[in-house]
VOKELO-901519 format. One line per 10 residues: number of its first residue (from 1); their letters; for each residue x, y, z of N, C-alpha, C. Coordinates in Angstrom, 2 decimals, m for minus. Example, Ala and Ser with C-alpha at 12.3 -4.5 7.8 and 13.67 -1.06 7.14 Angstrom:
BEGIN
1> AS> 13.19,m5.69,7.80,12.30,m4.50,7.80,13.20,m3.30,7.80; 12.85,m2.25,7.08,13.67,m1.06,7.14,12.90,0.03,7.87 $
! end
This chain:
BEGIN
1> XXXXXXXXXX> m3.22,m17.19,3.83,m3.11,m16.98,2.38,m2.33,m18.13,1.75; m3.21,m18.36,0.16,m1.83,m19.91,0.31,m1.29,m19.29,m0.21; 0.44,m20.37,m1.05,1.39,m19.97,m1.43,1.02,m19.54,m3.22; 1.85,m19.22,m3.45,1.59,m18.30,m4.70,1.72,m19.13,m5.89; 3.14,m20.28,m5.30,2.96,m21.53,m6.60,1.47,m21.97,m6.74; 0.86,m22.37,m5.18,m0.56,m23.06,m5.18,m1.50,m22.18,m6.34; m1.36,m20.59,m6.06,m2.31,m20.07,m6.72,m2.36,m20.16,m8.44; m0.95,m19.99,m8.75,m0.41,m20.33,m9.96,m1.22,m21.34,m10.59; m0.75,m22.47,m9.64,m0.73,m23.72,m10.38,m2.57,m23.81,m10.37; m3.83,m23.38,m9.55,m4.98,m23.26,m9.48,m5.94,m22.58,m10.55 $
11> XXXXXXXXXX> m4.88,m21.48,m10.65,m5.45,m20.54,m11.69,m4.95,m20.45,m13.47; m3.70,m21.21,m13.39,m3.27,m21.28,m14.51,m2.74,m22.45,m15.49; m1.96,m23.03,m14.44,m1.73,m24.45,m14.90,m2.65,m25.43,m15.14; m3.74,m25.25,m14.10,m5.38,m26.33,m14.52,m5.44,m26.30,m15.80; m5.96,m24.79,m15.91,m6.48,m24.89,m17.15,m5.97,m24.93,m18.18; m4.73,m24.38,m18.21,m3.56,m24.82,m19.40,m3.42,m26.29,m19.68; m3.23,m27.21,m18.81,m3.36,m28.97,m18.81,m4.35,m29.04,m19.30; m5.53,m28.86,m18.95,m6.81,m29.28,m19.19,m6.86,m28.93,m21.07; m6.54,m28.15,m21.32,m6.58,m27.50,m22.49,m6.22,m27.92,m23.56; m4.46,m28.73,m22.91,m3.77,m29.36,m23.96,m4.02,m30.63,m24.08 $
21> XXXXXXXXXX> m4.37,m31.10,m23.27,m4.61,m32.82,m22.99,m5.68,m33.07,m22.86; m6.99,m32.06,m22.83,m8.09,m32.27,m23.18,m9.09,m33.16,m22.02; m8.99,m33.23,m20.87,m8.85,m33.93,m19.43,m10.91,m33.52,m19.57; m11.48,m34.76,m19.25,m12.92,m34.33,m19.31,m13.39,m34.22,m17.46; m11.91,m35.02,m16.91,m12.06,m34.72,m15.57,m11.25,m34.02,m14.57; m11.73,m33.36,m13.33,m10.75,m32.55,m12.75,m9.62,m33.46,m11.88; m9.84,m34.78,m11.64,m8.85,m35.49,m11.21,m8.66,m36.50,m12.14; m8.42,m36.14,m13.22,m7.13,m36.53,m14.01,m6.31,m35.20,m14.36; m6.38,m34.32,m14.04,m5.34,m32.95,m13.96,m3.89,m33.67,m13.24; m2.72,m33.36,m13.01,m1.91,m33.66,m12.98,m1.60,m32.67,m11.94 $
31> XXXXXXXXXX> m0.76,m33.54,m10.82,m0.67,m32.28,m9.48,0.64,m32.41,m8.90; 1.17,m31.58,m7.78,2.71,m32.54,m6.92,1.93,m33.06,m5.93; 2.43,m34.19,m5.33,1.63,m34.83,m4.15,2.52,m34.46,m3.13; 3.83,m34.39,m3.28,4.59,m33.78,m1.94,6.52,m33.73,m2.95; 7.56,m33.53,m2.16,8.69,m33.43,m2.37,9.47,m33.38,m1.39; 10.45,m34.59,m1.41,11.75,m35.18,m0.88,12.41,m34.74,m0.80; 13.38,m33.95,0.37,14.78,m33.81,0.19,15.38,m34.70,1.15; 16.10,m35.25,0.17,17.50,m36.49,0.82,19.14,m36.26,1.23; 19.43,m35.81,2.09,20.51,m35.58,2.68,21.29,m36.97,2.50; 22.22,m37.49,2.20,23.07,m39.21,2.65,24.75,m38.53,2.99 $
41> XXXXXXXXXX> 24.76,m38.87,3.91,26.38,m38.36,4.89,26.97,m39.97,4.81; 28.29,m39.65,4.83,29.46,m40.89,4.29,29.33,m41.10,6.05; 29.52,m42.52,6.20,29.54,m43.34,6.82,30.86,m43.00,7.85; 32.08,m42.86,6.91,33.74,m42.73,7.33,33.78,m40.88,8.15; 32.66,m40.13,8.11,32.64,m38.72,8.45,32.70,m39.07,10.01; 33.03,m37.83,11.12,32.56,m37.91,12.71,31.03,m38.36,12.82; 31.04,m38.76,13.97,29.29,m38.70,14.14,28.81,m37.63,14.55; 29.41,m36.16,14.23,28.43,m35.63,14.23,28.00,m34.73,13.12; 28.56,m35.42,11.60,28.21,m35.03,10.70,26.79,m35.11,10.56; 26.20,m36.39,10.53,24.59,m36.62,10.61,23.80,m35.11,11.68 $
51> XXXXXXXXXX> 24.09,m34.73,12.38,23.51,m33.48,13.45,24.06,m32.66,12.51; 25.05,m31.92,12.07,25.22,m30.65,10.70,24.41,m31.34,9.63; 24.30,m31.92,9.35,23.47,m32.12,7.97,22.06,m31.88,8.21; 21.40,m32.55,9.40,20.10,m32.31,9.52,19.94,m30.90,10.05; 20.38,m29.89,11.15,20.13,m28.65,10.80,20.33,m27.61,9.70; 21.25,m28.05,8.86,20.90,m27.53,7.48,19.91,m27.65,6.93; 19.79,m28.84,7.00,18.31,m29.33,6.24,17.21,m28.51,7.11; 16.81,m29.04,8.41,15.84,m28.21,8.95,15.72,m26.60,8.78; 17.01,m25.50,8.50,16.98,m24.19,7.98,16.70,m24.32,6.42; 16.82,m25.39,5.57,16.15,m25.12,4.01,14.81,m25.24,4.06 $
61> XXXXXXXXXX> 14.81,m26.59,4.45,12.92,m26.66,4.47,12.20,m26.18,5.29; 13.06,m26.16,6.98,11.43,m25.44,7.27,10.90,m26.15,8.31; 11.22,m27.73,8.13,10.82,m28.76,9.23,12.09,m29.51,9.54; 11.54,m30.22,10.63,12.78,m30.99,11.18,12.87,m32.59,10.59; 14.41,m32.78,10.19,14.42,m33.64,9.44,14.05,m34.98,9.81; 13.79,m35.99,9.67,13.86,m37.84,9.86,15.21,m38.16,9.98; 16.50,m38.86,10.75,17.14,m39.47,10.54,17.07,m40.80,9.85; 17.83,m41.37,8.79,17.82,m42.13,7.91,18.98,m43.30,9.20; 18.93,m44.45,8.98,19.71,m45.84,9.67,19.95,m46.53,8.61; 21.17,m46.98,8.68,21.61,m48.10,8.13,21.01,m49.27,8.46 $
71> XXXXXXXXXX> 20.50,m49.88,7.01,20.09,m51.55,7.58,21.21,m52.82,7.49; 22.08,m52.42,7.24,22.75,m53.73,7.31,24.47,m53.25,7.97; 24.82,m54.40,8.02,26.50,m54.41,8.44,27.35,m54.50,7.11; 28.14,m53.35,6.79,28.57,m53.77,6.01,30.51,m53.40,6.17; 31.39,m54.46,6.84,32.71,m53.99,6.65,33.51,m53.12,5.95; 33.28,m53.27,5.06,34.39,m52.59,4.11,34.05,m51.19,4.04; 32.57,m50.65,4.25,32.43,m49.22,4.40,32.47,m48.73,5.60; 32.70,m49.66,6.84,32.75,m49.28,8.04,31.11,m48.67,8.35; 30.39,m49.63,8.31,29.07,m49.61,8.01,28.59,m50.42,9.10; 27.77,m50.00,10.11,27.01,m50.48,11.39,25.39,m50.71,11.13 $
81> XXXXXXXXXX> 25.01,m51.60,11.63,23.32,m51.77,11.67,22.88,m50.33,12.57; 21.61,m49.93,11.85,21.26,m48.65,12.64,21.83,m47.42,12.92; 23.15,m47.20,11.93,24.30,m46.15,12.10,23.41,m45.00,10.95; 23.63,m44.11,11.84,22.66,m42.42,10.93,23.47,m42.46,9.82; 23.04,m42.56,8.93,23.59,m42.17,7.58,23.11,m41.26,6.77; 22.47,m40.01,7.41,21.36,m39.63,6.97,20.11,m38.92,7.43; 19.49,m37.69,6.70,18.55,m37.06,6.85,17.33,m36.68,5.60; 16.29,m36.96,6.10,15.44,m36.25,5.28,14.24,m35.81,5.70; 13.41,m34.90,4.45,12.10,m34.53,4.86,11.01,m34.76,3.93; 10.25,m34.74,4.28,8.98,m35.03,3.33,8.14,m33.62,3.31 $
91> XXXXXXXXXX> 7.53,m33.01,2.21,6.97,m31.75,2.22,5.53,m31.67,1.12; 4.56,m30.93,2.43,3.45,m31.74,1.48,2.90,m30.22,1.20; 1.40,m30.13,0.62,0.59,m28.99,1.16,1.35,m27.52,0.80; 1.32,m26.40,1.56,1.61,m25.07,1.53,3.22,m25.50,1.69; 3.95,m26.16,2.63,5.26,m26.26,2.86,5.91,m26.37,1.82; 5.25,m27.93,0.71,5.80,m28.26,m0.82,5.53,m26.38,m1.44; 4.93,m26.06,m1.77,4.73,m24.96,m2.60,5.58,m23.74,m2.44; 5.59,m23.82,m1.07,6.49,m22.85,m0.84,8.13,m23.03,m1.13; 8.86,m24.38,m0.51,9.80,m24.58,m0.99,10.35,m24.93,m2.57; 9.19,m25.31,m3.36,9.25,m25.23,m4.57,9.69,m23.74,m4.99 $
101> XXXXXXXXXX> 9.02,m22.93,m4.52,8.97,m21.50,m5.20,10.81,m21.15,m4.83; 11.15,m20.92,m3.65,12.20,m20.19,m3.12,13.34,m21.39,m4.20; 13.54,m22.92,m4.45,14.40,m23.43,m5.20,13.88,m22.86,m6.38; 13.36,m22.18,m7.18,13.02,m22.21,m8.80,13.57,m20.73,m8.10; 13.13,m19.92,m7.78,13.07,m18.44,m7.83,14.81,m17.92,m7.28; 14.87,m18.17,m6.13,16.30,m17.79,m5.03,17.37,m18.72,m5.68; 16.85,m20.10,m5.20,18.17,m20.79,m4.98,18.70,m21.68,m5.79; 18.10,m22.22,m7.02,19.29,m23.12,m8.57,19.68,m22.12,m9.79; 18.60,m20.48,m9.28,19.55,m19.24,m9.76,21.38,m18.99,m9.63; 21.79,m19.37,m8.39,22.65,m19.36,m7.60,23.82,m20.48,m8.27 $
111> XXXXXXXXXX> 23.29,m21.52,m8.80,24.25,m22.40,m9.34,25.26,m21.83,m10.35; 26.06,m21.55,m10.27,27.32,m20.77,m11.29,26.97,m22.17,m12.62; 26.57,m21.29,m13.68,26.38,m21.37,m15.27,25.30,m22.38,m15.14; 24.56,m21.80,m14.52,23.36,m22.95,m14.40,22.44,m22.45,m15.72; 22.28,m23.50,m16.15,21.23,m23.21,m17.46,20.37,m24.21,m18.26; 19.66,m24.44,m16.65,18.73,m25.48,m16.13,19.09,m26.89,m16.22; 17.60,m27.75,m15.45,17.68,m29.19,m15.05,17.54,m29.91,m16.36; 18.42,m31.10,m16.56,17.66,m32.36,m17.40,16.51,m32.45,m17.52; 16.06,m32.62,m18.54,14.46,m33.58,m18.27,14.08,m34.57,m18.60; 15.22,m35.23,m18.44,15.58,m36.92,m18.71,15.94,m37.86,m17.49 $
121> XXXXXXXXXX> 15.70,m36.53,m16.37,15.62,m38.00,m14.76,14.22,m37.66,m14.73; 13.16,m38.18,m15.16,11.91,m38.88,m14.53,12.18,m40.11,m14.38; 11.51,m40.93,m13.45,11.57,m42.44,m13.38,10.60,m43.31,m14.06; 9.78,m42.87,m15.06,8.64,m43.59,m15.88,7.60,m43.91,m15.08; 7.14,m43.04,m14.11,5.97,m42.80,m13.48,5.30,m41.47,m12.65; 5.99,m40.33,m13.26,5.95,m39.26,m13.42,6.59,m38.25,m12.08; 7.43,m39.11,m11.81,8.25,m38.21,m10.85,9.34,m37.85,m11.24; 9.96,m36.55,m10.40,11.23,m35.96,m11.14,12.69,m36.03,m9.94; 13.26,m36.61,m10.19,14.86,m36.70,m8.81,16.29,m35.94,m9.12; 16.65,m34.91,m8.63,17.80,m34.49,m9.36,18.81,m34.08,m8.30 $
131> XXXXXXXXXX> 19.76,m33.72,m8.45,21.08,m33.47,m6.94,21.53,m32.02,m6.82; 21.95,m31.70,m5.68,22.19,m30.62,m5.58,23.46,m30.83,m5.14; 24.40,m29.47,m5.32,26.04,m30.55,m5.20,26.37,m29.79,m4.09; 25.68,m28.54,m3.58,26.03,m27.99,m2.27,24.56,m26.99,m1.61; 24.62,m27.25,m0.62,23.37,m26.70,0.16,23.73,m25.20,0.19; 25.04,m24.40,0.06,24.67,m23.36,0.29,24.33,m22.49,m1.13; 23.41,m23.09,m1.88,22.67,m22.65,m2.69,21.54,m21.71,m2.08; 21.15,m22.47,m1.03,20.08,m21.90,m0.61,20.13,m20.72,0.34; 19.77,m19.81,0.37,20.13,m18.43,1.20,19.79,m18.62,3.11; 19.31,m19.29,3.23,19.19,m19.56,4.49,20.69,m20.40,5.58 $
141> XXXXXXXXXX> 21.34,m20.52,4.52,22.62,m21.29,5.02,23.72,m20.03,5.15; 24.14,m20.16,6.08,25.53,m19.20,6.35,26.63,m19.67,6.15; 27.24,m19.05,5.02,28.65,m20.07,4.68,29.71,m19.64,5.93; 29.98,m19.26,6.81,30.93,m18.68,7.77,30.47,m19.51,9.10; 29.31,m20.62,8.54,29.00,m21.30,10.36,28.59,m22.77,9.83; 29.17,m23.16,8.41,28.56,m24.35,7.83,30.20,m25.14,7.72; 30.27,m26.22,8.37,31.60,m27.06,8.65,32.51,m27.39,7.16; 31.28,m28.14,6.29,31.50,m29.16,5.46,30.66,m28.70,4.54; 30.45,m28.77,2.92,29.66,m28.46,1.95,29.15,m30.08,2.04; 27.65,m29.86,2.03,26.74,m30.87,1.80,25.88,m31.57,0.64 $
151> XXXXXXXXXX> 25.41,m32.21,0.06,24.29,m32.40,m1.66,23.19,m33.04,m1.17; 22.65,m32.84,m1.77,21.43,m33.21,m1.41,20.47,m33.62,m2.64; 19.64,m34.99,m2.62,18.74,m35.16,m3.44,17.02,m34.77,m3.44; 16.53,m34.11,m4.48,15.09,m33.43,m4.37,14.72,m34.19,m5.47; 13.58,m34.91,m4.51,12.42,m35.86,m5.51,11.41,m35.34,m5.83; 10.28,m34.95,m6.39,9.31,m34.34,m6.80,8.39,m35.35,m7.37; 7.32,m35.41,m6.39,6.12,m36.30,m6.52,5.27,m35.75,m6.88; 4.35,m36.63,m8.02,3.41,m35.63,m9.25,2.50,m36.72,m9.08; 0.76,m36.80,m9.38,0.28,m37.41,m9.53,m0.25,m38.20,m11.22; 0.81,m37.55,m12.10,0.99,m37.90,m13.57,1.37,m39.41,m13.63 $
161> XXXXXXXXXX> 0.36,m39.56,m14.75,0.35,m41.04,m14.91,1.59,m41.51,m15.91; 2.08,m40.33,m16.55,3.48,m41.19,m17.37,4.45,m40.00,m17.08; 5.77,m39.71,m17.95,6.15,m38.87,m17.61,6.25,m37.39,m18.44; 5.60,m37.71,m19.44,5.38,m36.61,m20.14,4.13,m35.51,m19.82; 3.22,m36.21,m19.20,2.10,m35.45,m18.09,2.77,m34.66,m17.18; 3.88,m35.08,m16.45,4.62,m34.94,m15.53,5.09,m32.94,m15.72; 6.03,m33.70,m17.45,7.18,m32.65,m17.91,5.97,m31.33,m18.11; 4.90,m31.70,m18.76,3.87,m30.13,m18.90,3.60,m29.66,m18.01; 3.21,m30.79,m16.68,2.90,m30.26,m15.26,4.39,m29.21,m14.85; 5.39,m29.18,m14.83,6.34,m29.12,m13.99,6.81,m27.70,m14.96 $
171> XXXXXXXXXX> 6.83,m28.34,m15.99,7.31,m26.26,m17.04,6.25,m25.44,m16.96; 4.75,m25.81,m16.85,4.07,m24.38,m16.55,4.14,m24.21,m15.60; 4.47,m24.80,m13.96,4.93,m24.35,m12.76,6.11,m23.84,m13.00; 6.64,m23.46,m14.04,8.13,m22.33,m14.23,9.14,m23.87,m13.95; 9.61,m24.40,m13.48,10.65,m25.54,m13.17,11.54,m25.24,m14.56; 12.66,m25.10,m14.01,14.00,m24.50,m15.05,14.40,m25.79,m15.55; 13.25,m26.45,m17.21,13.95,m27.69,m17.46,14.69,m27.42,m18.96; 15.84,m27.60,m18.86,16.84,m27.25,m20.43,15.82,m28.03,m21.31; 15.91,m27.24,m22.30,15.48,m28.16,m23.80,16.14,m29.14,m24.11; 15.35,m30.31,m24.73,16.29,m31.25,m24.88,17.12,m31.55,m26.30 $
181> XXXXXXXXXX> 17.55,m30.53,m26.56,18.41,m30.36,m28.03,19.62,m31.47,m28.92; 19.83,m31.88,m27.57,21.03,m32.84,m28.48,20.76,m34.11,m29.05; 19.12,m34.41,m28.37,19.31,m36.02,m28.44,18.97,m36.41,m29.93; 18.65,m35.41,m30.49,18.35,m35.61,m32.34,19.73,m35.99,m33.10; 20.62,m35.11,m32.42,21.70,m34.75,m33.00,22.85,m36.23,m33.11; 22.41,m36.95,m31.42,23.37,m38.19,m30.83,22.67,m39.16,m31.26; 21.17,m39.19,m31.80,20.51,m39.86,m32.65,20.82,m40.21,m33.92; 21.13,m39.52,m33.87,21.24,m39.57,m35.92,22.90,m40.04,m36.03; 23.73,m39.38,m34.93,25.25,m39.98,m35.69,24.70,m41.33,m34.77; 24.19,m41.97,m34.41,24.08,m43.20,m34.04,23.87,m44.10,m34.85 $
191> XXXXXXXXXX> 22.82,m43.57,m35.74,21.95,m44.38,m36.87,23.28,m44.32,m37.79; 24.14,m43.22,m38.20,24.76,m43.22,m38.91,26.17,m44.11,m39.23; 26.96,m44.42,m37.57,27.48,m45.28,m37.53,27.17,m46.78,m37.69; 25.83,m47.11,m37.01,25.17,m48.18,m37.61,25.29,m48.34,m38.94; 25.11,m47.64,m39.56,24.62,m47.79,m41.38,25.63,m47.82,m41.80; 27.41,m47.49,m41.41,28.53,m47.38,m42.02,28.99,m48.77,m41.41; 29.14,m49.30,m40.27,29.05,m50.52,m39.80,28.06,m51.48,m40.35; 27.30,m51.59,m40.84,26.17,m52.63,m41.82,27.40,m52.92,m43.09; 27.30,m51.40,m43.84,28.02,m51.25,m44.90,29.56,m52.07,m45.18; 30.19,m51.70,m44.03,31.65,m52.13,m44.03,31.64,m53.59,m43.61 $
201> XXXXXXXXXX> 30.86,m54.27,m42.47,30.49,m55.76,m43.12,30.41,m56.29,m44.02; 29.27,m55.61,m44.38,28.57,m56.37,m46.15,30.11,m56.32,m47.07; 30.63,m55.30,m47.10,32.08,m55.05,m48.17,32.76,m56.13,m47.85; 33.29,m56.23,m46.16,34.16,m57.52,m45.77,33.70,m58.86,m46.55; 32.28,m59.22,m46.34,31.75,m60.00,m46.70,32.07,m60.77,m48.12; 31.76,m59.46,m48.82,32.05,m59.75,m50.55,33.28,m60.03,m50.60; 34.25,m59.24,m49.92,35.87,m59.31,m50.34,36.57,m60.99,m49.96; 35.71,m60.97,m48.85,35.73,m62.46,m48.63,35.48,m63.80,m49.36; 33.94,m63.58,m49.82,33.53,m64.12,m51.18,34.95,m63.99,m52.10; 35.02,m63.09,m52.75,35.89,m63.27,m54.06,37.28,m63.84,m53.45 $
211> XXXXXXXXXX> 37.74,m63.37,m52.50,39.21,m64.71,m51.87,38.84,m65.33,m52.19; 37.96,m66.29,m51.70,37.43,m67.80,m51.71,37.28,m68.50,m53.24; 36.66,m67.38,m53.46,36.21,m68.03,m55.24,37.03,m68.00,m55.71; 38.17,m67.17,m55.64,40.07,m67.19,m56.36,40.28,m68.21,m55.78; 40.60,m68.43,m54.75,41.09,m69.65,m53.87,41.04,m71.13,m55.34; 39.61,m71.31,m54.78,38.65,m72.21,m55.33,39.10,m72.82,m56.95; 39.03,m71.49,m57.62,39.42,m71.39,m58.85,40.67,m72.03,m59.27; 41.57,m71.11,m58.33,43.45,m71.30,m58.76,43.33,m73.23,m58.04; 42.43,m73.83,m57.21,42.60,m75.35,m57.33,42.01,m76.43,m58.01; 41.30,m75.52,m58.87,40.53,m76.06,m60.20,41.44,m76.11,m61.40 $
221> XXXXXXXX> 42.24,m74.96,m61.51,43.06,m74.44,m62.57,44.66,m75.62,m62.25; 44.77,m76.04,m60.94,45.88,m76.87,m60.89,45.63,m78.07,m60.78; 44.34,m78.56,m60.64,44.23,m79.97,m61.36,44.06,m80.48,m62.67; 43.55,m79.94,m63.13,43.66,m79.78,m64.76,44.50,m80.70,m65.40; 45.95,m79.94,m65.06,47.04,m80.41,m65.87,47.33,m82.14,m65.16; 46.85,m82.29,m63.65,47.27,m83.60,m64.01,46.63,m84.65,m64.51; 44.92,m84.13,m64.94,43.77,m85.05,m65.24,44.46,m85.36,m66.95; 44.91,m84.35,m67.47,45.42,m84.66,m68.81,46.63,m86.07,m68.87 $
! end
């Protein structure tokens, strides 16, 4: 049976896209192609932080993670060529759908005063990246056998060609994205300081002018007397 986002998104979201954007084809519909979760463990931790991080990860998603390597040497972070810095997974198919569902439904419920994601991290090619600041969001983690609180980054790969294809794709799949209310608001006193800054130039400007022309004047007015 597939997953229920799949069915969702088959039975409802098509045609809702199709509807609004007017799509004369079925692959230009807008889809997820898979989703990232990125584990990155500090360098300065034991080594066997990298092994707790990736079985966390393997109890959220489901699969077993990739270790991530350092490519370079870098001193000052105590940074080795090839040193684990890192876990992740890639999730395609029924796996993506499913873990989509349990983070929207179970687990960014869980975030104390959560009242939803930005929808201002796309990267201008219709993907969405946002952080999680501790894994035991997710109900599969046992806080009484978990060492260290972990974060983690979830990328969300869409086959949307900009990112506003993206944002319709991703709110009729339910995705908890806040309205974006303020930016009218940080807009406008923007414009507004601009326009009081134009203003208070231009004033300097004039006030400047008339010094000058007094200036000018009062050494017009004192030669005078000796041309006589």
């Amino acid at each position: 049976m597939k997953a229920r986002l799949y069915q969702k998104y088959m039975n409802e979201v098509v045609p809702a896209l199709k509807e609004k954007r007017k799509y004369t084809n079925l692959h230009q519909i807008p889809r997820m192609v898979k989703i990232v979760v990125n584990m990155g463990v500090s360098a300065s931790l034991e080594k066997t932080a990298v092994e707790d991080a990736a079985k966390d990860l393997a109890l959220i998603t489901g699969r077993k993670p990739a270790i991530s390597k350092s490519r370079h040497n870098i001193a000052n972070f105590k940074l080795r060529l090839s040193q684990p810095i890192g876990c992740h997974v890639t999730l395609r198919r029924d796996m993506m759908y499913e873990f989509l569902d349990r983070l929207i439904v179970t687990a960014l419920p869980r975030i104390r005063d959560f009242r939803g994601l930005s929808p201002r991290r796309f990267d201008g090619r219709g993907n969405y990246t946002f952080g999680v600041a501790e894994q035991t969001i997710f109900p599969e983690i046992e806080l009484d056998k978990i060492k260290r609180t972990q974060g983690m980054d979830i990328t969300i790969v869409t086959s949307a060609r900009n990112d506003a294809e993206a944002l319709d794709l991703l709110k009729l799949m339910g995705f908890p994205l806040a309205e974006a209310k303020e930016a009218p608001a940080k807009d406008a006193a923007k414009e507004a300081a601009q326009e009081a800054g134009k203003e208070a130039a231009k004033e300097a400007a004039r006030k400047l002018a008339k010094e000058e022309a007094a200036k000018k004047a009062a050494k017009e007015a004192a030669k005078e007397p000796a041309k006589q």
